[in-house]
N, C-alpha and C positions, 0 to 999 in steps of 0.2 A: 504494500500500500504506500502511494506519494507521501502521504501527510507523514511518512514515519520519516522522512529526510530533516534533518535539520539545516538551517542555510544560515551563519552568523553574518550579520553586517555592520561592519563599520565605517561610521562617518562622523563630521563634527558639526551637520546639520538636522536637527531634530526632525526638520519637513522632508526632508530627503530621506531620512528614516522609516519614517510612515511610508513614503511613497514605495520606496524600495521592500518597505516589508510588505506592502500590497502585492505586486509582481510578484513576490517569492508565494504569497500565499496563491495569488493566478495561477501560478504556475502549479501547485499541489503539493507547496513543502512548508513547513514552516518555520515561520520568519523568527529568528533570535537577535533583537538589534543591543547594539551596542553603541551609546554615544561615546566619540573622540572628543574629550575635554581637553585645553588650552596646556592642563598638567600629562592628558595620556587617557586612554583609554580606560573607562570604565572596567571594572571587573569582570574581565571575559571567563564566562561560564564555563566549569569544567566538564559538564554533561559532553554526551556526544554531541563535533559538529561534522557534517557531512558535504557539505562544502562554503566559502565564504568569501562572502562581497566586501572589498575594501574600495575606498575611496580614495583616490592618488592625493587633491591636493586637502589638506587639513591645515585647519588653525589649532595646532598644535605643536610643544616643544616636541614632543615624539613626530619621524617622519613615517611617510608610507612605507618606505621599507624597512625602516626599525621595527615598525606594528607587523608588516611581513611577516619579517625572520621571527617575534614572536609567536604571532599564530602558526609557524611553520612548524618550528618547534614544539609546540602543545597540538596540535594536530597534523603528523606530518601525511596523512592519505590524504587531507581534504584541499580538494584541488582550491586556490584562489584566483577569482577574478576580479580581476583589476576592472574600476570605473572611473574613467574619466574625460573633460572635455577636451582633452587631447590627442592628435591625430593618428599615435601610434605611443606605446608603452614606454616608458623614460628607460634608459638602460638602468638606472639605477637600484629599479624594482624589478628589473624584467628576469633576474634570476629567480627570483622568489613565487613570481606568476605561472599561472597556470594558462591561462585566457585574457585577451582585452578586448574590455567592449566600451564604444564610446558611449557618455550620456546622453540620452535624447531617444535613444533608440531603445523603447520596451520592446516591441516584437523581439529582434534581438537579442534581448538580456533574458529573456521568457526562453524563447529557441535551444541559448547557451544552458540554461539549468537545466533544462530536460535531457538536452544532450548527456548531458555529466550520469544521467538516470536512466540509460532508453528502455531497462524491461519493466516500467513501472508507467 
């Protein structure tokens, strides 16, 4: 069953939170959001995650690829996609990525999490 997927996401915009955890629930998983606060990321949950949405740019002392190599290392199966309004992935994160998908484009970001799932 979809809904047993867990999809963590991180950003440091609470609206984009919502929105992003709408799509993940669209899509048939559910949404584990995580606000990026100014000091680092909220308390990321140790429960299973099955795969996770980061947000490149953050108003945050932590960067996207610090938050990365953490979530990498606390979940190292769960592939991450990278989201941003950027044309292509910054090298800087791009080891630690799984997928990039530019903002703007649900279809897409919908498509890509199913992907990561296909016999469900």
């Amino acid at each position: 069953m979809a809904t047993s997927r867990r999809v963590l996401i991180l950003d440091d915009d609470p609206l984009h939170l919502e929105i992003y955890g709408m799509m993940v629930q669209r899509a048939g998983f559910e949404s584990v959001p995580v606000l990026v606060l100014f000091s680092g990321p909220e308390p990321i949950p140790d429960s299973k995650i099955d795969l996770v949405l980061l947000d490149y740019r953050l108003n945050s002392v932590k960067t996207a690829p610090e938050i990365a190599q953490e979530v990498r290392a606390k979940f190292p199966e769960a592939p991450i996609i990278l989201l941003s309004d950027l044309w292509s992935p910054p090298s800087d994160v791009a080891p630690y990525i799984t997928q990039f998908v530019r903002k703007g484009e649900p279809g897409k970001l919908i498509d890509v999490l199913r992907s990561h799932f296909p016999s469900e």
